[in-house]
N, C-alpha and C positions, 0 to 999 in steps of 0.2 A: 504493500500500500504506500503509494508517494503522499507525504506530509506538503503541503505548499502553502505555506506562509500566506501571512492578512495581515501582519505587521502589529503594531498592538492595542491593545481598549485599555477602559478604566472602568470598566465591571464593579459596581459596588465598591467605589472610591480606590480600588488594589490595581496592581496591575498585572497584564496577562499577555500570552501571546495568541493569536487566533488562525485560525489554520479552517484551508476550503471545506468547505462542511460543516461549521458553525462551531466545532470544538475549542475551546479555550484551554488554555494550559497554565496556571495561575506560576507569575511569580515573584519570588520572596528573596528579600536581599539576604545575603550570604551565600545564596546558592550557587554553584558551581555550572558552570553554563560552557559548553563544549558543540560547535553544531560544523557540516560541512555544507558547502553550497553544492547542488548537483545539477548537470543538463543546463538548460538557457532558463533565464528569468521570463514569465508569460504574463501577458496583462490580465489583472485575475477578472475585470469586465467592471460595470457600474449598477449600481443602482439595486443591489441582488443578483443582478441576471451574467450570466455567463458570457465571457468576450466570444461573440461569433465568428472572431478567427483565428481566437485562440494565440495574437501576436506575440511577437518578440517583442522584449521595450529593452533599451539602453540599463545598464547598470546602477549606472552615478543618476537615475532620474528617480526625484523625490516621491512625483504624484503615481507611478510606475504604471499607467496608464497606457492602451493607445491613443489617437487623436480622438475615435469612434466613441472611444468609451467616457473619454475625459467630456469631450462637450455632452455627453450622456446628463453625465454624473451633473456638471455645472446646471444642466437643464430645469433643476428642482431645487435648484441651492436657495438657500436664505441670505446667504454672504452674497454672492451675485446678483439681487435684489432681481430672481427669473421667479420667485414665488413666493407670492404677494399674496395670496386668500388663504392665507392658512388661518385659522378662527381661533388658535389654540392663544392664553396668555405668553408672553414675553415679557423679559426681565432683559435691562439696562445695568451691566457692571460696570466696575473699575476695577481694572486688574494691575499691580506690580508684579515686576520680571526680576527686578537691580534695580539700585542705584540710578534714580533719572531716567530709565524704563517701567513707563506706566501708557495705558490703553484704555477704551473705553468700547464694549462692546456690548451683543445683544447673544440673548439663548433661551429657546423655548424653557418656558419656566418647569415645565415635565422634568425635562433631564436634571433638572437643579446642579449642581458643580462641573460635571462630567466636563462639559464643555471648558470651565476654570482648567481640571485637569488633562486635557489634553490639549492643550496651551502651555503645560506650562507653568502654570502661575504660581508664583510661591504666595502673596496676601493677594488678596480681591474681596469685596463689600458688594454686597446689592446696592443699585441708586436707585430704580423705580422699576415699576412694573406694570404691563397693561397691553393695547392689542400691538399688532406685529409693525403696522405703518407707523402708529404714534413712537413707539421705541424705535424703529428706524430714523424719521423724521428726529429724535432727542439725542439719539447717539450721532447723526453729522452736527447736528449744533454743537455739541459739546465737543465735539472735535473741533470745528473751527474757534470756538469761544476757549477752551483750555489752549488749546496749542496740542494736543495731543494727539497719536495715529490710531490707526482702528486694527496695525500690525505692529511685530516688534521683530527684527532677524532674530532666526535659528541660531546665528554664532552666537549673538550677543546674549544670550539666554543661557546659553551654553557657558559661556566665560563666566555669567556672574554668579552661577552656583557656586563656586569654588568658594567664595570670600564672600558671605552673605553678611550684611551687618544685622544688630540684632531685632530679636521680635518684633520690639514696642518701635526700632524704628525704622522696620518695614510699615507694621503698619501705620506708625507717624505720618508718613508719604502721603499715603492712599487717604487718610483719614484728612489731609490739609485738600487733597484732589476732591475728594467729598464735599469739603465745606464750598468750594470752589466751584464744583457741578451746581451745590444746591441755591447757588446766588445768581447762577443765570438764568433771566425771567424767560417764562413764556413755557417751557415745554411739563412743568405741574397742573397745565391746564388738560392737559391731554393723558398724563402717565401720574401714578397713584406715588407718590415720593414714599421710598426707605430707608429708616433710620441706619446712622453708618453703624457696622457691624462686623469687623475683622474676622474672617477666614485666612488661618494659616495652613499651606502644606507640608510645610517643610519635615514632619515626620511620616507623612502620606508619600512621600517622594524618597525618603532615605537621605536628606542632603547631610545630615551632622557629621562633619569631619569628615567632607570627601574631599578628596586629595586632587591638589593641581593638576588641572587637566593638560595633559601630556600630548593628545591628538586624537582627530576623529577619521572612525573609517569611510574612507573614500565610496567605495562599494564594494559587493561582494563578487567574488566571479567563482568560474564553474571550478571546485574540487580546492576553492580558497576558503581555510579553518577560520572561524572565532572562536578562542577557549577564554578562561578567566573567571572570575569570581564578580558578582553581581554584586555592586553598589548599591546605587540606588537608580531609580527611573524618573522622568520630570517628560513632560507630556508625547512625542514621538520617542524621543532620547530613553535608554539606557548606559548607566554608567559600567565600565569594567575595570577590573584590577587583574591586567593581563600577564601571562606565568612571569617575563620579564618584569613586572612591578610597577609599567607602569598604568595610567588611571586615562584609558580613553570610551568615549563617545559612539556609541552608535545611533543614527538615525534609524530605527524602526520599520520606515517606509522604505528604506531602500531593500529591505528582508521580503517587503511582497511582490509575490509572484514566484519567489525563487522555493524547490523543493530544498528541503534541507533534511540534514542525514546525522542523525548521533555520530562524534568524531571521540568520543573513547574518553576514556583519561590518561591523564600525561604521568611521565614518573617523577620521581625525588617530590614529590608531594605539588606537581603542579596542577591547576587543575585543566586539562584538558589538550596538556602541550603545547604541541606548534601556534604560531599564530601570525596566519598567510595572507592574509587578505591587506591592499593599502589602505594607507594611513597619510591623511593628511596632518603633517605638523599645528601650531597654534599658532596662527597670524597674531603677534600683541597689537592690541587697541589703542587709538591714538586717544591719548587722555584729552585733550582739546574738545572730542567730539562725543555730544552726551545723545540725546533726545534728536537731534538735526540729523542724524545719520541714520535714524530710522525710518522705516516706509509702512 
């Protein structure tokens, strides 16, 4: 039976990996994680339904989609703003990444966090909630009115786990972005305002004492290992502590589509051995550049 990757959920706030067929495979940090990539990476298709051609996609591609399937997928998006009648409540947050990485988005009120957690977010607060236009319409105001994006890069998300400063002032940040949201007139008329209310993840994600990130991998290719010891996870990303020692980065998404194969355990106490797949080094960040380098 070929296992073929779906990359990862946030199943009841934990994280998992999900494989074609709906199977999830829960996991837990410490655990020892060893897999081989086999055969070509296939576009696993959108929307439920199966790619009807069953493509080849590129490696290094995040969305691992074909063309067919990707404007499928976007066809019904809420982000895309392509589906508009959904009748169901929505909720307007604020979310923190780092340090001067903060957002302001929307998510069916159903899913409640999921969406926080697969983002990413280390603090985020409710700011209102109500139908799906009026929250769209409140989330561009607040963006033009804060200054703030309705994205944050994968790097930079990436780099600022390592050095998180504390609690009270993560959520110091978001809670100043609050008071700030709640002073801009006009969109209370429309959206039910929520009081500020700190969600932290940072032990929902494993970040306490994760070590300087060393580098992320590139992609996977056909018969190249990832072994290591599981860190912790933060929204696509899992972290690793690779037999060498050192502390890199997987994007998740680049795992769908690709069958993957148990690669054993390593000896002298490694876990999982070799470990073949690229790796890109760590661009450092130019300090200069905080929030303006975001998209």
């Amino acid at each position: 039976m070929e296992w073929r990757c779906r990359g990862i959920t946030w199943t009841g706030g934990a994280p998992g990996l999900r494989w074609q067929g709906g199977k999830v495979s829960p996991l837990s940090y410490g655990q020892p994680l060893a897999f081989r990539a086999v055969g070509e990476r296939r576009c696993p298709g959108a929307r439920g339904n199966p790619c009807p051609l069953d493509a080849v996609v590129p490696g290094r591609a995040t969305g691992g989609r074909c063309p067919e399937c990707a404007r499928l997928d976007r066809a019904h998006s809420v982000a895309a703003d392509t589906f508009l009648d959904d009748p169901r409540p929505y909720r307007v947050y604020l979310a923190w990444f780092g340090p001067g990485m903060t957002k302001v988005g929307i998510t069916a009120e159903a899913r409640g966090e999921a969406r926080l957690l697969e983002q990413g977010a280390i603090t985020f607060s409710w700011l209102g909630r109500g139908p799906l236009m009026a929250a769209r319409r409140t989330e561009e105001v607040l963006r033009q009115a804060l200054g703030v994006p309705d994205r944050v890069a994968y790097e930079r998300k990436r780099a600022a786990r390592h050095a998180l400063p504390s609690a009270p002032d993560r959520a110091g940040e978001v809670e100043a972005l609050h008071r700030r949201a709640a002073a801009v007139g006009g969109w209370t008329e429309t959206l039910e305002p929520l009081e500020f209310a700190p969600r932290d993840h940072v032990e929902a994600f494993g970040l306490d004492g994760l070590p300087p990130l060393a580098g992320t991998v590139s992609e996977l290719v056909d018969g190249g290992v990832v072994s290591g010891r599981l860190l912790a996870a933060a929204g696509p990303d899992v972290h690793l502590l690779d037999p060498a020692g050192r502390c890199l980065a997987l994007d998740t998404r680049l795992m769908g589509g690709w069958v993957l194969q148990s690669a054993g355990k390593g000896g002298e106490g490694e876990e999982g051995g070799e470990f073949s797949v690229p790796v890109a080094p760590v661009i450092a960040a130019d300090p200069e550049s905080a929030q303006g380098e975001l998209f």
